[in-house]
Phi, psi and omega in degrees: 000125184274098135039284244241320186289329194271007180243306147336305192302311184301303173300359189288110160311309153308329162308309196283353186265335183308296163323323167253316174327335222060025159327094175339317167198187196272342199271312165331324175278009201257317167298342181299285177299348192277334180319299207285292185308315223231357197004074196272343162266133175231164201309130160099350186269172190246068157327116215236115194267154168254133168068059169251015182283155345316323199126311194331327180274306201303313194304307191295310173324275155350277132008297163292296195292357169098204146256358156263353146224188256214099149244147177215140179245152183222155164158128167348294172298164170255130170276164203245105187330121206259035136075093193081002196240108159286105183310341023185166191188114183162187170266123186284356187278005212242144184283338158326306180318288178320343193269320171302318170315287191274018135325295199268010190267318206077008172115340190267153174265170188257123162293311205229120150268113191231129180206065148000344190297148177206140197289183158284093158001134124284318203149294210267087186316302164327331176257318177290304162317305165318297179289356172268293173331318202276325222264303210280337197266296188330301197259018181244280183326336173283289192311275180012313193293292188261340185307106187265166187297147207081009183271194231208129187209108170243129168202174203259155189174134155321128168293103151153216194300113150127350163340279199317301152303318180299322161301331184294300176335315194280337185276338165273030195224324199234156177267347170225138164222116165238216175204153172205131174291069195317116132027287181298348170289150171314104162340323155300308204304155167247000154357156149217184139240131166266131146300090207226113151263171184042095191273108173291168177306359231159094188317122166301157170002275198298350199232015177324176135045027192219113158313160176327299195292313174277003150294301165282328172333299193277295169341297162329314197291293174339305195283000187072039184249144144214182214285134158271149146194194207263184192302310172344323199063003168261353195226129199278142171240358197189171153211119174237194201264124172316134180246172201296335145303316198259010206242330178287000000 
């Protein structure tokens, strides 16, 4: 941790409101404001956070939809109980997750998919990007699923290489998608949020019969990018451009 970032921290007015609120975390505000603008939750709906440890978008979630309506949080991690919320612990690509899910739904649909998820920070911009695109692609293919139609889907994604597909994706998925930068990201940060309304009946054309993730893939491909990863082969770490040798 850098000198410089521990010095930032300290001085972060969200942070420090995070703190006398009781907020879970500073990132709560970043849904406050995605709120204020666009008022995508509303009383009674059911909402399902992706990535939701610490809890903070779950806490704010909560918060909106009321006690008449339904938020579940999903993550890897185990979260600390949030108060009006069903917590889950798993993977969301896994249909056990998923199952625990329309478990906890009880029969009612999910309106707003909300996600926040982020990789573990390396450093290495080029790397830390590539995996909030895998995470963030990922997790609009999760929305697809459970999500009903007219529903409501935001999630986070890196400023760079392969953006420009994961917005065509939402767009062949949602009828508005814009991005917007919450008041609480970090100045430094290159962060965004897609904003995605309305989940239409029916994918369009351009995006038929192809997830999100192979939607961006051939996006990538186009640009001369592909997936770097490690010997293992599961966890994508990078992307760099194909070169002319290797295209031959």
């Amino acid at each position: 941790m850098s000198k410089r970032w521990y010095q930032e921290s300290r001085r972060d007015p969200w942070r420090r409101q995070a703190r006398s609120k009781g907020d879970r975390a500073r990132s709560a505000y970043k849904l406050k404001h995605i709120q204020e603008r666009f008022s995508l939750l509303r009383r009674g709906d059911v909402v399902l956070d992706v990535g939701c440890h610490p809890g903070g978008w779950t806490q704010v979630a909560c918060e909106e939809v009321g006690e008449e309506g339904l938020v579940i949080g999903v993550d890897l991690l185990a979260t600390a109980p949030v108060e009006g919320a069903s917590v889950i612990i798993g993977d969301i690509t896994e249909e056990a997750t998923i199952e625990q899910i329309m478990e906890a739904l009880g029969g009612r649909s999910i309106n707003a998919v909300i996600s926040d998820i982020s990789p573990r920070l390396t450093g290495r911009y080029d790397t830390d990007q590539a995996i909030s695109l895998e995470l963030s692609t990922t997790v609009l293919d999760v929305a697809m699923k459970v999500l009903q139609p007219g529903g409501t889907f935001i999630t986070k994604a890196f400023q760079g290489t392969g953006i420009e597909g994961l917005v065509e994706a939402a767009k062949d998925r949602f009828s508005n998608v814009q991005r917007f930068a919450p008041t609480a990201s970090r100045n430094s940060s290159s962060e965004t949020f897609l904003i995605c309304r309305n989940k239409l009946p029916r994918v369009r054309k351009r995006g038929s019969g192809l997830t999100a993730m192979e939607q961006v893939s051939q996006h990538l491909e186009g640009l001369g990018i592909i997936t770097e990863e490690e010997e293992e082969g599961e966890t994508t770490v990078g992307l760099r451009r194909i070169s002319r040798k290797e295209e031959e």
